[in-house]
C-alpha positions in Angstrom: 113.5 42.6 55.5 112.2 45.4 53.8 112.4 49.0 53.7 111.1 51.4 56.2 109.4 54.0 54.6 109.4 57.4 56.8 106.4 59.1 57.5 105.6 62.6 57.8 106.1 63.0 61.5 109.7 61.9 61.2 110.7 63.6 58.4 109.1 66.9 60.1 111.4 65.7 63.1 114.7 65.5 60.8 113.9 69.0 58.8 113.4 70.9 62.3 116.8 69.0 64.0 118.6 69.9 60.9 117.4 73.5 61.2 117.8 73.8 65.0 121.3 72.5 64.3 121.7 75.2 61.2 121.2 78.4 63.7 122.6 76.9 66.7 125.9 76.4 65.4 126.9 79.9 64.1 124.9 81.5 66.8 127.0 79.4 69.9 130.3 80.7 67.4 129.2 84.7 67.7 128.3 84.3 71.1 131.7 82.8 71.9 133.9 85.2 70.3 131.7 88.2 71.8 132.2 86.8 75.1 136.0 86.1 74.8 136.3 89.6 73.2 134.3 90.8 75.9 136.9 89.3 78.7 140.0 90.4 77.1 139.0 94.0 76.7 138.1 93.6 80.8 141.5 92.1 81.3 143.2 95.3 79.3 141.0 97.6 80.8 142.0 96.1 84.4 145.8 95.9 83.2 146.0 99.5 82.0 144.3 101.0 85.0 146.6 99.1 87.3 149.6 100.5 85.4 148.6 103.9 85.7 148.0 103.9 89.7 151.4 102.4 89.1 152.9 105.4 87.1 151.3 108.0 89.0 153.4 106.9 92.1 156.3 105.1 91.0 158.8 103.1 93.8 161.5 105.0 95.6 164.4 105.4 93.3 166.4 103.9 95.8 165.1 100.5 96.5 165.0 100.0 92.1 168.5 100.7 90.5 171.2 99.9 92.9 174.6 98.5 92.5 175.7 95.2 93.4 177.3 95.7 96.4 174.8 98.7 97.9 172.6 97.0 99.9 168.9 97.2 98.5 165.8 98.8 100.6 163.7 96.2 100.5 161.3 97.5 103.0 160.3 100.4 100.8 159.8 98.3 97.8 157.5 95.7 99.6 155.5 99.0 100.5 155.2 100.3 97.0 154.0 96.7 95.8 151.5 96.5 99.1 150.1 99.6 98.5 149.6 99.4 94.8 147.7 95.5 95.5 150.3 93.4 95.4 
């Protein structure tokens, strides 16, 4: 059997492979972190503006800190949580 020598088509094939390989690579790495940096800033964004609808009209103090044997107002706590899109 004897050797295959490569001609200039494929070794024009392998140099462009090679190089589409060289920039795909880092560029699929940037564009993965920018895009997951991208959702967690949403997500913290989302968070924080759901905790200050929250702080801006906090549950009765009634229905939070009760003692064991007071019985607990449910009712107006299920109508914080609706109202605030729970």
């Amino acid at each position: 059997m004897k050797p295959v020598r490569l001609n200039l088509f494929w070794k024009l094939g392998f140099a462009f492979f090679a190089l589409l390989i060289a920039v795909l690579l880092p560029v699929d790495f940037y564009a993965e972190r920018a895009l997951r940096r991208n959702y967690d800033r949403a997500g913290f964004d989302q968070l924080a503006a759901v905790a200050r609808i929250a702080l801006a009209d906090p549950p009765p103090a009634s229905s939070l800190a009760t003692p064991s044997f007071a019985p607990v107002d449910g009712a107006a706590l299920r109508v914080w949580v609706a109202k605030n899109g729970g």
